[in-house]
TIMIDREN-859440 format. One record per residue (C-alpha): residue number from 0; residue in three letters; x, y, z. Coordinates in pm, 1 decimal, padded with zeros to 6 digits. Layout:
seq=NUM	type=ALA	X=X	Y=Y	Z=Z;
...
END
This chain:
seq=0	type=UNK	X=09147.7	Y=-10945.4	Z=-04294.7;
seq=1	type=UNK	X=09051.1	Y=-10918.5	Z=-03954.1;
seq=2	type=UNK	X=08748.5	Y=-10602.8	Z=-03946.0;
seq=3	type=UNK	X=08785.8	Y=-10345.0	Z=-03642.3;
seq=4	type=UNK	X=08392.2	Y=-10396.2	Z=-03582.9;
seq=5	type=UNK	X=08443.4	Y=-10764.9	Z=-03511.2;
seq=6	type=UNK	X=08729.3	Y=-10663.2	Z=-03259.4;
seq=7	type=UNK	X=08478.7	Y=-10471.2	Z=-03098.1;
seq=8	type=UNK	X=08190.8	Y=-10670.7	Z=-03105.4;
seq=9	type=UNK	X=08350.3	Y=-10994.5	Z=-02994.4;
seq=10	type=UNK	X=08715.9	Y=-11000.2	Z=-02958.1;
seq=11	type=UNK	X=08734.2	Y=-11385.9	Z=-02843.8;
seq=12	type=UNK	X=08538.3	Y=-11483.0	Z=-03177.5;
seq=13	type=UNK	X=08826.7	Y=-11302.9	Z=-03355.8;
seq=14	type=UNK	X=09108.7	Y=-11476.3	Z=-03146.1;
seq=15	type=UNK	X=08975.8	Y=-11818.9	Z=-03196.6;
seq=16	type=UNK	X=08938.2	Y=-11739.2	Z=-03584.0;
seq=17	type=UNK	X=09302.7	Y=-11564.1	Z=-03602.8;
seq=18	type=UNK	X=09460.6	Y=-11914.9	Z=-03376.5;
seq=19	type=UNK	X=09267.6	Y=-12119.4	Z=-03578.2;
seq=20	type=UNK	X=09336.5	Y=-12025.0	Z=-03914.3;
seq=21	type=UNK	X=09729.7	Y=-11982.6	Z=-03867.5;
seq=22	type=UNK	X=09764.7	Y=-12289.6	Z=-03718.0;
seq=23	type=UNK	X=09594.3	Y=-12460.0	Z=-04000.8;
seq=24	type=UNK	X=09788.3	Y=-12238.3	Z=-04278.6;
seq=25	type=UNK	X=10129.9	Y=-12159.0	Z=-04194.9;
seq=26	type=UNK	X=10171.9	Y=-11905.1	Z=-04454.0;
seq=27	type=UNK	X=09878.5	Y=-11692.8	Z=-04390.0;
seq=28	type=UNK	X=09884.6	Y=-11329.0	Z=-04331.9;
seq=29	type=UNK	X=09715.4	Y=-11153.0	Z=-04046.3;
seq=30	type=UNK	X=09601.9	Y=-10772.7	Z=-04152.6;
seq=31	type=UNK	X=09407.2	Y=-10621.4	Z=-03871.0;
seq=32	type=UNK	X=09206.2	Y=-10309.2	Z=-04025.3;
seq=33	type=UNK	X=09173.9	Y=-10032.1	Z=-03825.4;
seq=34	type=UNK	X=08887.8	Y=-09877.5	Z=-04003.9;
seq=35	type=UNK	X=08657.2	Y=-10021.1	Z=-04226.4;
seq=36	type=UNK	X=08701.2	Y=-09775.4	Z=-04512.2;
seq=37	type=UNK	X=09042.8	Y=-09963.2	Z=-04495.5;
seq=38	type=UNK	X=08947.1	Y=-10254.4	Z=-04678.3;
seq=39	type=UNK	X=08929.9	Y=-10111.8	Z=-05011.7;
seq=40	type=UNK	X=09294.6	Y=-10031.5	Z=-04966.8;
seq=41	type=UNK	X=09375.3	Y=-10354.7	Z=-04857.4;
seq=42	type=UNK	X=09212.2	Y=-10590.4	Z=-05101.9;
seq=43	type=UNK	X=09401.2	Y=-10372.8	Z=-05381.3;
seq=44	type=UNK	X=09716.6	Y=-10468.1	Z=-05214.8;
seq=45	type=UNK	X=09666.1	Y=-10869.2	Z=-05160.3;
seq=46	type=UNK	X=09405.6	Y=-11016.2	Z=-05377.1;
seq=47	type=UNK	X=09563.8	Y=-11203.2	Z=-05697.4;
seq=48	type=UNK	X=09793.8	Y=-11525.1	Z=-05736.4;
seq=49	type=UNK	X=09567.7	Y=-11767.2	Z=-05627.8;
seq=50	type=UNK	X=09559.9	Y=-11677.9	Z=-05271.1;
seq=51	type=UNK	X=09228.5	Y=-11663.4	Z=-05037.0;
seq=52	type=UNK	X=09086.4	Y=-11377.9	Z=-04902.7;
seq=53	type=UNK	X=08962.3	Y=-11463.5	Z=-04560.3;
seq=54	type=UNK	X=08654.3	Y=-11158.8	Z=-04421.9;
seq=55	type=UNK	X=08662.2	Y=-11199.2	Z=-04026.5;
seq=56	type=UNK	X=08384.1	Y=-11010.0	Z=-03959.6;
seq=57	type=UNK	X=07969.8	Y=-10974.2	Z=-04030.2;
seq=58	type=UNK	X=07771.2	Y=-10868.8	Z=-04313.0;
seq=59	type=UNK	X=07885.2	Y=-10555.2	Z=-04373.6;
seq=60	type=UNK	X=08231.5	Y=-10652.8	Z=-04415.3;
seq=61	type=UNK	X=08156.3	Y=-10943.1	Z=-04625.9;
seq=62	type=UNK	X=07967.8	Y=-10700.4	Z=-04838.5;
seq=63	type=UNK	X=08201.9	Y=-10462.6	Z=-04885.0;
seq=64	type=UNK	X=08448.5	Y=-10656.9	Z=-04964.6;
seq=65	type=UNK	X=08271.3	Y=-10793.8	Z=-05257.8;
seq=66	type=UNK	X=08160.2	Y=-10445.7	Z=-05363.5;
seq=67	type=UNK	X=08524.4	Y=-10397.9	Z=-05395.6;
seq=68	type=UNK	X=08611.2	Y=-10661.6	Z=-05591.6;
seq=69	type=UNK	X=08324.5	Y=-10641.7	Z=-05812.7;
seq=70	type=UNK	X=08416.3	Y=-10255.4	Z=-05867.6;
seq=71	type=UNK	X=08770.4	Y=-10322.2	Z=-05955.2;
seq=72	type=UNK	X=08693.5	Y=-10673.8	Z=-06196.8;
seq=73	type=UNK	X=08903.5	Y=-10890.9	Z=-05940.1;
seq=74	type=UNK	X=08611.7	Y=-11084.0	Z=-05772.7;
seq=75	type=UNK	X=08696.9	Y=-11392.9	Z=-05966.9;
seq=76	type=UNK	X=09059.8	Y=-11374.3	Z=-05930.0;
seq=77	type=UNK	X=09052.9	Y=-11552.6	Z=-05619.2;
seq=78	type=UNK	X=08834.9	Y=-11772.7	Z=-05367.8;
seq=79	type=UNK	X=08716.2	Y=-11536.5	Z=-05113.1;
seq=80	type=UNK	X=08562.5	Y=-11669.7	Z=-04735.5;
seq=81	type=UNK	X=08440.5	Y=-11532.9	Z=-04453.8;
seq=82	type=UNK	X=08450.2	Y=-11601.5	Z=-04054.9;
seq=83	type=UNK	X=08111.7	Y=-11472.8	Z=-03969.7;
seq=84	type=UNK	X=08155.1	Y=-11228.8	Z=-03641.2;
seq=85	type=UNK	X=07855.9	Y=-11082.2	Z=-03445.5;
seq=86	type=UNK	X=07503.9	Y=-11145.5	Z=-03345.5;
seq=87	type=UNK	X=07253.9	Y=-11321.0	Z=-03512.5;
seq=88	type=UNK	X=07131.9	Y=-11061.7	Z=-03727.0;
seq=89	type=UNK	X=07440.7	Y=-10911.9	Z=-03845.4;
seq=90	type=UNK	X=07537.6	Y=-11235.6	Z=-03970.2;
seq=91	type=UNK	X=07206.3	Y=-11322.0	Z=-04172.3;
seq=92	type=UNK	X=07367.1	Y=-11309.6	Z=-04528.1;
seq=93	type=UNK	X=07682.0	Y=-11501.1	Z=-04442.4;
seq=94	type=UNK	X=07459.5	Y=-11813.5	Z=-04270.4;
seq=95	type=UNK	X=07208.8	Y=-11791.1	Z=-04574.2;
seq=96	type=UNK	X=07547.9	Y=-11843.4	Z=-04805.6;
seq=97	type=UNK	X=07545.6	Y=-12163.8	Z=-04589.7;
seq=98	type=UNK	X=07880.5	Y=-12054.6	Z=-04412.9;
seq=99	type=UNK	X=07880.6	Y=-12143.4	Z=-04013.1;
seq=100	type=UNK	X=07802.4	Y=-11867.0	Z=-03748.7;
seq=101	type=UNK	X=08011.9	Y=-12077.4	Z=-03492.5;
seq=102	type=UNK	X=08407.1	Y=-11918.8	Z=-03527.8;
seq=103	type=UNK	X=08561.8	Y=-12274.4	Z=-03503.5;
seq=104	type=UNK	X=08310.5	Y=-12424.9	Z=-03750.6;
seq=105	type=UNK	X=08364.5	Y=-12133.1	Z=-03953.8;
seq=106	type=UNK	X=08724.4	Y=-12153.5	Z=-03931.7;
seq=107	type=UNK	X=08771.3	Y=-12490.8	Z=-04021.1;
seq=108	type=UNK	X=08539.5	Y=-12446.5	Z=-04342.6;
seq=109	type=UNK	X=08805.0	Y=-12187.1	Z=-04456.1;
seq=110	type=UNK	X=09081.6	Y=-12437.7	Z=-04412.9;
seq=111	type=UNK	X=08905.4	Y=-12787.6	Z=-04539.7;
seq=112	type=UNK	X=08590.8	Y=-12667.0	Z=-04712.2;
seq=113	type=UNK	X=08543.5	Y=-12659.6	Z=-05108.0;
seq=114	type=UNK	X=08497.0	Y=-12324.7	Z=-05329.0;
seq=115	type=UNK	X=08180.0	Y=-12265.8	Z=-05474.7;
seq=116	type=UNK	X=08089.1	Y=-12028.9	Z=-05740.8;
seq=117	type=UNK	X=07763.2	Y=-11850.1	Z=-05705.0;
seq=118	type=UNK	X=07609.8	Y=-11568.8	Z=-05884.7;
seq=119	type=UNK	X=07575.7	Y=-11225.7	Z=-05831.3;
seq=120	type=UNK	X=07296.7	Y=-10922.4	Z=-05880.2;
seq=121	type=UNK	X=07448.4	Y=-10588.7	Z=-05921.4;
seq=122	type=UNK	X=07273.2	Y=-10306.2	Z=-05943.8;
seq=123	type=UNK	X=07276.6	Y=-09983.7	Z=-06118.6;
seq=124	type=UNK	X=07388.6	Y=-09816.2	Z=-05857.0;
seq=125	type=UNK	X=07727.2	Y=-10019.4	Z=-05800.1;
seq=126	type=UNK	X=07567.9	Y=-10194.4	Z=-05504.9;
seq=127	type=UNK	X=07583.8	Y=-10599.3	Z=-05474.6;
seq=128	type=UNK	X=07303.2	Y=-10866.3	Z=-05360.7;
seq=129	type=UNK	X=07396.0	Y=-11167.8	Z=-05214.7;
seq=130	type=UNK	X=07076.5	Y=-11412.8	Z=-05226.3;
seq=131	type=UNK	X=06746.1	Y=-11277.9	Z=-05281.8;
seq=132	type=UNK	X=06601.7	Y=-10981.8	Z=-05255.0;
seq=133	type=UNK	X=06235.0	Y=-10834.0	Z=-05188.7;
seq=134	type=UNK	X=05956.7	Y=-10574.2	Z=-05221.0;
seq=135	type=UNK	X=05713.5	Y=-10629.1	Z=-04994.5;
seq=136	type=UNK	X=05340.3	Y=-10454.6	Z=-04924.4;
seq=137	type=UNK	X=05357.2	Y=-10151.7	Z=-04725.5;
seq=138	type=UNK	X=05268.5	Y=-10222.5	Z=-04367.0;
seq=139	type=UNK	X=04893.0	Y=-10130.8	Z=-04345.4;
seq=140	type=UNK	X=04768.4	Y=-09873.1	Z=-04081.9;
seq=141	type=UNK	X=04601.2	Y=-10019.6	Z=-03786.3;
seq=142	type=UNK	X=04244.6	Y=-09830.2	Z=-03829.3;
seq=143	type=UNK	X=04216.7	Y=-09915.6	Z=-04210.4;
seq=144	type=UNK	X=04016.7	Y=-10181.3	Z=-04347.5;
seq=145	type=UNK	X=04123.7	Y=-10468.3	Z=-04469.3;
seq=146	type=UNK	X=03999.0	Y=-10385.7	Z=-04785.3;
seq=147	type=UNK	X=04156.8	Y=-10107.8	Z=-04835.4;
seq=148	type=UNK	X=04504.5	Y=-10138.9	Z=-04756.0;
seq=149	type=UNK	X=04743.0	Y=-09946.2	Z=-04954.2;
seq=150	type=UNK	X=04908.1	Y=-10198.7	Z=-05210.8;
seq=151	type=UNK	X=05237.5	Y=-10128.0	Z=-05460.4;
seq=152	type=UNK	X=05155.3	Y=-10006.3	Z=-05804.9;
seq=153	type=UNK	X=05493.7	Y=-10085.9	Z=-06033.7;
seq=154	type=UNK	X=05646.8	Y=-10162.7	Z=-06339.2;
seq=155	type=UNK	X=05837.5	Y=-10498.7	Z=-06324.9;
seq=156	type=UNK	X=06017.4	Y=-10574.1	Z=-06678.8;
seq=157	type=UNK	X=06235.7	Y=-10867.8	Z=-06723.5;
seq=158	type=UNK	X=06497.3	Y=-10831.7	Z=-06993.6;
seq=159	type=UNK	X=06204.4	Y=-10578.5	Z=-07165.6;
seq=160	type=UNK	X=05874.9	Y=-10765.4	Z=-07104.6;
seq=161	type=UNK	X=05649.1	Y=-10608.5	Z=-06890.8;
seq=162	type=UNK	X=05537.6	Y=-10855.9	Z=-06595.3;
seq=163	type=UNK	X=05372.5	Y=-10639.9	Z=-06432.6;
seq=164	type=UNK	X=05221.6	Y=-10216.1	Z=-06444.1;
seq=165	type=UNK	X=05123.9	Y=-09904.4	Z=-06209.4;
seq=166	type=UNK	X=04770.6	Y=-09989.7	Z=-06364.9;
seq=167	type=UNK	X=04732.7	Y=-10289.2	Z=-06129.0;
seq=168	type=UNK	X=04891.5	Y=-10348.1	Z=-05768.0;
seq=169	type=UNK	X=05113.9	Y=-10593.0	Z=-05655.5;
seq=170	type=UNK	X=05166.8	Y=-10708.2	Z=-05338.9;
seq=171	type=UNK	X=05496.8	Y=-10834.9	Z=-05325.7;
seq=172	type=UNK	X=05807.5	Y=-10894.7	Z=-05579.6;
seq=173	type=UNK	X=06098.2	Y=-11128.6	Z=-05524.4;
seq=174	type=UNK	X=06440.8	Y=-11149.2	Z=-05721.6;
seq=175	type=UNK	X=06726.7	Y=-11443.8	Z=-05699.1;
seq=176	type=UNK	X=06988.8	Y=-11508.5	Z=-05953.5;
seq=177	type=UNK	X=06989.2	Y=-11877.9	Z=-05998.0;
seq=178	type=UNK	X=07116.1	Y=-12099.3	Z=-06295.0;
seq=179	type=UNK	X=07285.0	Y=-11766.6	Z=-06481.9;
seq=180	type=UNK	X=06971.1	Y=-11603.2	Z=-06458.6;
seq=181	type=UNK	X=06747.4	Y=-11368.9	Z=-06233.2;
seq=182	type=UNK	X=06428.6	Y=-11550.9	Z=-06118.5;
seq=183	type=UNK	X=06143.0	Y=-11314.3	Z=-06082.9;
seq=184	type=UNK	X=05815.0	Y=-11353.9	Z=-05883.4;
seq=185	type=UNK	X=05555.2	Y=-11111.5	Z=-05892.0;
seq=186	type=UNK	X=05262.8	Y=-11142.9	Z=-05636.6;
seq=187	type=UNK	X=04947.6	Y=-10966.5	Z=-05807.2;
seq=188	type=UNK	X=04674.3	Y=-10832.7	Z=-05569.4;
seq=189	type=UNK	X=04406.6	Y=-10995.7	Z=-05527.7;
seq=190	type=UNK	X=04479.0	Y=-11325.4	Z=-05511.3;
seq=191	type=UNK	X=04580.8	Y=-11386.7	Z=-05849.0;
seq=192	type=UNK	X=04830.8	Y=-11633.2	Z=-05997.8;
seq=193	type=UNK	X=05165.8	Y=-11550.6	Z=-05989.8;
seq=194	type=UNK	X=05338.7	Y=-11413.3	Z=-06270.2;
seq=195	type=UNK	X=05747.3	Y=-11561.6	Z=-06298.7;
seq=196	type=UNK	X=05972.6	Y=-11519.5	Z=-06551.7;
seq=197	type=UNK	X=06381.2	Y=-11572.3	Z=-06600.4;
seq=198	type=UNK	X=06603.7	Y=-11286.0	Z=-06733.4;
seq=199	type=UNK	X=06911.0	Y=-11120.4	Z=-06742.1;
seq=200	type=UNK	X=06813.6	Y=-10856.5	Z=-06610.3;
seq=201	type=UNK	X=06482.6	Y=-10677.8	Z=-06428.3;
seq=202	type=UNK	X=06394.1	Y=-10343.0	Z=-06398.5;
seq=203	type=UNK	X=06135.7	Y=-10197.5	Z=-06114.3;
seq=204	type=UNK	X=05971.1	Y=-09900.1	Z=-06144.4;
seq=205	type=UNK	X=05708.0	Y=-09661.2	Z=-05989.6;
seq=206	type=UNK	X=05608.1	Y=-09451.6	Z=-05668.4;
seq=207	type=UNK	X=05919.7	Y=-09440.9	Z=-05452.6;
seq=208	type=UNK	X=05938.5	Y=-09836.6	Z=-05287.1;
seq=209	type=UNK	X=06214.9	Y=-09937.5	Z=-05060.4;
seq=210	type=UNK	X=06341.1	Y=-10306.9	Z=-05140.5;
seq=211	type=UNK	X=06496.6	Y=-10582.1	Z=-04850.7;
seq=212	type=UNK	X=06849.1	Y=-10685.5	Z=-04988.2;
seq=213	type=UNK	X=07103.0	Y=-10871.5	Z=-04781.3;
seq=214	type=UNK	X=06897.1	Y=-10858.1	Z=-04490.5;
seq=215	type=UNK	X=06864.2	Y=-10516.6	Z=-04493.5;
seq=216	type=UNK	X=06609.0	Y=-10237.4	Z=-04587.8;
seq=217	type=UNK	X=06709.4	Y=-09992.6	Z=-04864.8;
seq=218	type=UNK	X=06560.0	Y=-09733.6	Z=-05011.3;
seq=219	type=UNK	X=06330.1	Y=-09553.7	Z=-05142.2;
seq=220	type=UNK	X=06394.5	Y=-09499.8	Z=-05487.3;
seq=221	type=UNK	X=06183.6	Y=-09469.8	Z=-05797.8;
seq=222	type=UNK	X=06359.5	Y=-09746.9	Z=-06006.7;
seq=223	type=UNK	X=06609.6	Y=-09955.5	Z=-05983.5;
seq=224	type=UNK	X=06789.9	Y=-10236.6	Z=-06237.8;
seq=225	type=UNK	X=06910.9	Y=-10495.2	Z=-06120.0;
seq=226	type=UNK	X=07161.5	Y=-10780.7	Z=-06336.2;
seq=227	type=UNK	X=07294.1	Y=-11159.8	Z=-06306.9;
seq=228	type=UNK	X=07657.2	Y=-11194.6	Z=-06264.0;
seq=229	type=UNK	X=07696.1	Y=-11567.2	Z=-06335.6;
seq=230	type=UNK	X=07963.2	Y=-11780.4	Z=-06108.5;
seq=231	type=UNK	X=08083.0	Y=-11384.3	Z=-06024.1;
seq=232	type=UNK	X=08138.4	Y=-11514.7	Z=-05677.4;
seq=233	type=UNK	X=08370.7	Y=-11727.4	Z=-05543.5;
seq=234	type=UNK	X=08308.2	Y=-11838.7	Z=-05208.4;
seq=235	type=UNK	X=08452.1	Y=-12105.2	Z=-04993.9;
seq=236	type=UNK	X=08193.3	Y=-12289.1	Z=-04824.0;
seq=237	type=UNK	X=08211.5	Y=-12615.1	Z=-04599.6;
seq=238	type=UNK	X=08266.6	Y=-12964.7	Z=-04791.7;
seq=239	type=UNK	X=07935.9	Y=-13152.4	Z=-04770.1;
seq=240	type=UNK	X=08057.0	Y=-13522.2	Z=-04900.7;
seq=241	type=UNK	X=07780.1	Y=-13649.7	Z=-05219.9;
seq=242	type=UNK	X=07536.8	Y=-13830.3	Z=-05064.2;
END
């Protein structure tokens, strides 16, 4: 499912992908979108019976593509990969997944790599988060003080227990599902230790924060839940031989 953005952005990244593929896999289908909103539409129609869904396109593709699936309980029914399409930044979650930028490399993953299941935090919301997300420390103003930067006063709870409250800033929070659970790290301020803890699911609240999730900003909201989805992903990534 070739994505009209990558046709735009770099239409001899999506020819190499497109000759590469269908020489490799005789029976595959080309579907060339002609607006994104068309996905949706398009993953209904093809997904199931074992065969792979192949994203040519950046981020944004890959990520709605998986909000679809999610959405309509058919992420696991097949492997899905992607042909990362565009520059560097655009492509940030897809490399991070550990698939190549490079459209041959890439390419030749889909054909010969091996299909790994990762997990998945969803969000209350409906949205997706592929690899970790963050709440960082407001930027401080130039003319302040050190010492008095502003700092984020929230409520972290993991799966109920309260890691950390409004009474006391943080200055940073970080979320990953790993192992079939969310792995959270607050960052108290000052310096103290930090506090970590493993759940099924974690809950921030507060002052409105915004939050960095598949390499973007997003935001601001006053709370937000976020969940594991263990193995919900299914992604084909290139074969790295034991060692």
């Amino acid at each position: 499912m070739i994505d009209p953005t990558a046709r735009r952005t770099d239409g001899e990244s999506v020819r190499i992908a497109r000759d590469v593929l269908c020489a490799g896999a005789t029976d595959a289908t080309v579907c060339l979108l002609d607006r994104p909103q068309a996905l949706a539409q398009a993953l209904r129609r093809r997904v199931g019976r074992g065969r792979r869904v192949v994203i040519v396109g950046d981020d944004r593709a890959l990520l709605r593509a998986v909000r679809v699936l999610h959405l309509h309980g058919r992420l696991a029914a097949s492997p899905l990969a992607v042909v990362p399409v565009g520059p560097g930044p655009s492509v940030a979650v897809a490399s991070a997944l550990g698939v190549p930028t490079d459209a041959v490399a890439a390419s030749r993953a889909v054909l010969t790599g091996t299909d790994q299941r990762l997990d998945l935090l969803t969000d209350d919301t409906g949205g997706v988060v592929l690899g970790a997300l963050g709440i960082p420390a407001p930027p401080a103003r130039m003319w302040w003080p050190t010492v008095h930067r502003p700092r984020r006063r929230l409520r972290v709870e993991a799966d109920g227990r309260v890691l950390a409250d409004v009474d006391r800033p943080v200055s940073g929070v970080s979320v990953r599902a790993a192992g079939g659970l969310a792995e959270v790290v607050v960052r108290p301020c000052p310096d103290d230790a930090d506090v970590t803890a493993r759940a099924t699911s974690v809950t921030v609240s507060g002052p409105a924060f915004n939050y960095r999730a598949n390499a973007v900003t997003q935001g601001p909201t006053r709370t937000r839940t976020w969940t594991v989805s263990p193995d919900a992903l299914w992604l084909t990534v290139p074969f790295a031989p034991p060692r």
